[in-house]
N, C-alpha and C positions, 0 to 999 in steps of 0.2 A: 413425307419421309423424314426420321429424326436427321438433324443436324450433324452428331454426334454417334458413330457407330462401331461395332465392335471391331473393327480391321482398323480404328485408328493407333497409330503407332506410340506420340505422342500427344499431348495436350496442355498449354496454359490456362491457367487460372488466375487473374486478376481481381485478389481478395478486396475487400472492404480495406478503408482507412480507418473505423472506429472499430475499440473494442466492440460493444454490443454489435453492432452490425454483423463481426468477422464470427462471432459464435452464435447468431440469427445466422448466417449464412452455413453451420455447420449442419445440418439435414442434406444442405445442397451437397454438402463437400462428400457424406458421405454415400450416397447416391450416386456418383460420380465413378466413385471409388469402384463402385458393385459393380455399375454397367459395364466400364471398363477396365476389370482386371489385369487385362494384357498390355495396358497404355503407360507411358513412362507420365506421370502428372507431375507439372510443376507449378507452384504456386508462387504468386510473384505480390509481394506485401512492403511496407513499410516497417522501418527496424520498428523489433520489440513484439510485435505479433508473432516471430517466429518460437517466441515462448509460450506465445497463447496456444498455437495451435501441435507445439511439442510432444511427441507420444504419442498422438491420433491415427498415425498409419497410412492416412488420407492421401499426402503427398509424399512422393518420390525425391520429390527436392523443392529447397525452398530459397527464393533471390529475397535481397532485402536489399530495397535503397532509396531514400527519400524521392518523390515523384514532385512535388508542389513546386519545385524549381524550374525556372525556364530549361534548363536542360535536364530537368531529372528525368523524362522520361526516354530521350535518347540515352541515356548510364544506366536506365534500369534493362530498358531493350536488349544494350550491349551485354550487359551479365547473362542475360536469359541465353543468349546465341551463344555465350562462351562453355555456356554452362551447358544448356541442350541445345544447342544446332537450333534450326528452323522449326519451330513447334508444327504439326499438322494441323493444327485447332487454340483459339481463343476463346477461353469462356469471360466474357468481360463483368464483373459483376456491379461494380460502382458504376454513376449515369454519367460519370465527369467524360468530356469530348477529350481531356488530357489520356484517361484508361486507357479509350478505344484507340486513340494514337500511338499509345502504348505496343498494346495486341500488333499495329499496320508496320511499328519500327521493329519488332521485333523479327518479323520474317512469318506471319503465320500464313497459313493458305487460306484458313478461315478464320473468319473473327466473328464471335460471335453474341447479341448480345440486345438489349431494347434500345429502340431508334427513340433517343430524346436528345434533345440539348445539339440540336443539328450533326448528330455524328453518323447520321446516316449513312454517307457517301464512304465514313472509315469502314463496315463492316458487309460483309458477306452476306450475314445473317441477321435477319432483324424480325424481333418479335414488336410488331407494333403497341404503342401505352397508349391507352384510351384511360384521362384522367376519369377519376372516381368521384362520387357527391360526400365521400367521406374519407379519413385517413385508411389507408390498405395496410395492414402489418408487414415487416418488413421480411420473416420469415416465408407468408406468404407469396411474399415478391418475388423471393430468391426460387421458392420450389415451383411458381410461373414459368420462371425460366428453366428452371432442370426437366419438370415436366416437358416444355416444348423439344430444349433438344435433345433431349433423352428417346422421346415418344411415348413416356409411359408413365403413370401415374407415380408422385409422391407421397405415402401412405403414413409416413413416419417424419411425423413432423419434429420432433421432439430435440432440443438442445442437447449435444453432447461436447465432452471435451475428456481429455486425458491428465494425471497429473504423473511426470515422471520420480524416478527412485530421487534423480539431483533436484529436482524443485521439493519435495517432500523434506530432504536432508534442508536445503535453505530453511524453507518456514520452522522445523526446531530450531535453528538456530536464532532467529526472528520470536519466535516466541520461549525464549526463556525467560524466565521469571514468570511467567503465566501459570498460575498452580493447580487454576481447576477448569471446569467450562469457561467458557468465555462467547460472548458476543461482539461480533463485526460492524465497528460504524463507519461510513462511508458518508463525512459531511461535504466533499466537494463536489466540482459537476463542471461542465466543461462552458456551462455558463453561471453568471451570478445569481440570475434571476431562478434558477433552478435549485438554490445550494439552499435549506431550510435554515435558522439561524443558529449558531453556536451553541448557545444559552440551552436550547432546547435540546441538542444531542448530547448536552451535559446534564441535563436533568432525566434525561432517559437512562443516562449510564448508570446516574447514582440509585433511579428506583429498581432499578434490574439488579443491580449488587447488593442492594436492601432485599427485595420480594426473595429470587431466587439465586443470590448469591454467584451470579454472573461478572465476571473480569469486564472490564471494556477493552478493545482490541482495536486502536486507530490503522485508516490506512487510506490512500490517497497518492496520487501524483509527485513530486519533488517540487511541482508550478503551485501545488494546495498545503507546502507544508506549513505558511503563515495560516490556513483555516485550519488546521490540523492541532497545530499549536494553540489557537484560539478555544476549541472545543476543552484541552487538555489543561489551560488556564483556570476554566472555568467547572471545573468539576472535582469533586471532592471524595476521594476513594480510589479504589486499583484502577488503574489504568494507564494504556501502554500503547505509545507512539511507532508504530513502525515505519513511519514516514523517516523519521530520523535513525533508523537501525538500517536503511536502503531496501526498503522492499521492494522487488523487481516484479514483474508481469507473471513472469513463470512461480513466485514463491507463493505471491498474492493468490492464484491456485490452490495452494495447498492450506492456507491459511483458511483459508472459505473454506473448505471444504472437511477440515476438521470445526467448523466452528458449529455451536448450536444453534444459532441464529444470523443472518445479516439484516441491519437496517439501513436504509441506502436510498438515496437522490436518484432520481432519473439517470442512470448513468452507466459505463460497464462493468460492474462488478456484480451487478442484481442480474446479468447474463449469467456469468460465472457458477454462482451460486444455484442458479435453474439446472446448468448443464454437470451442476456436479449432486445434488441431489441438496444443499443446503436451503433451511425454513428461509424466506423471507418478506419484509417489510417493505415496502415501495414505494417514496412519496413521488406524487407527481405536482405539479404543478412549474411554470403555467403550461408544461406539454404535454400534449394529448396522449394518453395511455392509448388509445388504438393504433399509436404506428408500431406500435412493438409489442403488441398483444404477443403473447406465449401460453402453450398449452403448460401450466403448471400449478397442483393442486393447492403447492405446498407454499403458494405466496399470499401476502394480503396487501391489496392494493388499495391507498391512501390516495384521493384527489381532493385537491386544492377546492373544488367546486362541484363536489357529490352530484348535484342536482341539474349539472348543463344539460340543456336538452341536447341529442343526438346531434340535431343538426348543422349545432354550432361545435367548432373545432378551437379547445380551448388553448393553441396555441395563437388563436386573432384574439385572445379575448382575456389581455392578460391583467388588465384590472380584478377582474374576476375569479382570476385561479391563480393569485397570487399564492407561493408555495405558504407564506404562514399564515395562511388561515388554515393551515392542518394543525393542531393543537397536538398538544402533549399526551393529552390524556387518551385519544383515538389513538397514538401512536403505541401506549402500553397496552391499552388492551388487545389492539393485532399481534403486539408480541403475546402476550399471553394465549391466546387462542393459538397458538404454535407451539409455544413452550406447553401449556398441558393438553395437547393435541395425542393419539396414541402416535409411538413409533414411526417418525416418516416415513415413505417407501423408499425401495434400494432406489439405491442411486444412477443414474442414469446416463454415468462417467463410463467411458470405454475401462475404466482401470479401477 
């Protein structure tokens, strides 16, 4: 019998802590949604995702408060109960033992969610994890669990996101002085070892405003504005920092999503750009593209180490998928193969 049924009244959801994650987890979200029409859902996140996930419809309400603290998760519990009362249900979605303690302070009756990381004894419901001989996408992961406590298949895998009327009015204003198309580069990553070097997303900007007359469009963290700046150093021709104009979560949206292209590090903005229908570019290296595999045509996927065999996981194996041995020149011909690609398809934005 599903976990989750239609006489339930309310429901928590405890999203992801990364970008990518929280929009790999939007199939689950909205899935959610359909089963239970009639349930009040709240979704319980860290500041700044409430932009991500703005305009979707998904949730009825949304808590925001740092968890990683020793007592962030009894602050985040207590806003939940201020805000809905005693949820009837936890959907736990991160493996962390902090979530699931989450869901047990907040008052649910269920909690629900994969028994790992000894958090067993916190939850109602447990869908047991039998490790894999290879990386599991993490979208996959998420509709594991919606399937179980749903009881019903997840058909529709596909990333989506919304961008509102106030985030669309930001990114104009973020992107003035930008006169024609423009291309999105995205040179930081939330490691080092992931970030391709400057040099190179400056020499990519300059042949794309040579070939096809493409702006470059930086963007990045407030923690990346020194790599930001670095790329912007070294580059010679249009191009335009929104790191330093304050680009927030919610504007970063709209900015993708008008762009004709992104090029982009392992990281979350090459989410973004799936869930809104924008071309993209994907370097990986040294982490394995199978945790975040995504159904999406309109990407080209660059690895560090083309030829790993399968059964190595090139996140052990990172002499060998060091990010730059991805060159430059593989990097403009994936844009190219995009750029004179016909017409992408619609986009696959709630909006």
């Amino acid at each position: 019998m599903a976990a989750l049924t239609t006489t339930l009244e309310s429901l928590l959801v405890i999203c992801p802590s990364w970008v990518g994650d929280t929009v790999m987890a939007t199939p689950l979200l909205q899935a959610v949604r359909t089963a239970l029409p009639g349930a009040r859902i709240i979704g319980a996140m860290r500041p700044g995702l409430e932009e991500l996930l703005a305009g979707s419809g998904w949730l009825d309400e949304i808590v925001v408060a740092e968890t990683k603290t020793l007592t962030g998760p009894w602050r985040m519990a207590r806003r939940v109960r201020l805000i809905a009362g005693r949820p009837g249900a936890a959907l736990v979605l991160p493996n962390s033992f902090r979530a699931a303690l989450l869901a047990r302070l907040a008052g649910s009756r269920q909690t629900i969610g994969y028994n790992r990381n000894c958090r067993g004894p916190l939850l109602t419901h447990t869908l047991a994890w039998e490790p894999a001989s290879g990386p599991v996408p993490a979208v996959d992961y998420y509709a594991k669990l919606a399937e179980w406590a749903l009881g019903s298949p997840l058909a529709d895998r596909r990333l989506k996101l919304a961008v509102t009327e106030m985030q669309r009015a930001a990114a104009t204003r973020l992107l003035e002085g930008v006169k024609g198309p423009f291309v999105v580069l995205t040179p930081g990553a939330n490691r080092p070892d992931k970030r391709w070097p400057p040099s190179r997303f400056a020499a990519v900007a300059e042949a794309l405003a040579k070939t096809y007359g493409l702006e470059a469009v930086l963007t990045g963290s407030t923690s990346e504005r020194g790599i930001v700046e670095a790329v912007v150093r070294r580059t010679e021709g249009p191009i335009h920092n929104l790191v330093s104009r304050g680009i927030s979560l919610g504007s970063l949206k709209a900015v993708i999503q008008r762009a004709d292209l992104l090029i982009t590090n392992d990281t979350g903005p090459r989410h973004i750009a799936a869930a809104l229908g924008t071309p993209i570019v994907t370097l990986f290296g040294p982490t394995d593209h199978r945790w975040t595999t995504i159904d999406y045509p309109s990407e080209r996927i660059l690895l560090a180490a083309p030829f790993l065999t399968s059964d190595l996981v090139a996140d052990e194996n990172h002499a060998r998928c060091s990010i730059d041995r991805i060159a430059v020149g593989d990097v403009l011909r994936a844009a190219d193969q995009l750029l004179t690609a016909p017409p992408r398809r619609p986009s696959t934005s709630l909006q």
